[in-house]
C-alpha positions, 0 to 999 in steps of 0.5 A: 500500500505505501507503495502506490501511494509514495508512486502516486506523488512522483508525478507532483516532484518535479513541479514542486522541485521547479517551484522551489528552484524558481523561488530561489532563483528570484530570492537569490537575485534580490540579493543584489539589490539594495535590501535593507538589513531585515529583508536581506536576512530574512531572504537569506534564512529563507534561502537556506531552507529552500537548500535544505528542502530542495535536498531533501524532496530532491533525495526523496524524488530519487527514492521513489524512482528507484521504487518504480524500476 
């Protein structure tokens, strides 16, 4: 049973990996612009997570489709 449900969320990974990429992507280039201090840290505490959550589901996309072979 986990089985079908883990193959079932496969197809939703890559556009949760691209989204989480793209939002990144946009947090990373603020960086250099003219960020008052606040915005500067929180862009960059956010960053970290986004690192931290795209390894993680990106370990777990892995998993899964190994699963499925």
């Amino acid at each position: 049973m986990p089985k079908i449900q883990s193959s079932s969320r496969l197809p939703q990974m890559p556009q949760t990996l691209s989204q989480l990429q793209q939002e990144k992507a946009t947090l990373e280039a603020s960086l250099g612009g003219n960020l008052p201090f606040d915005a500067l840290q929180k862009a960059s505490t956010r960053i970290s997570e986004l690192i931290q959550l795209l390894d993680k589901k990106e370990t777990r996309w892995l998993e899964l489709s190994e699963k499925l072979v």
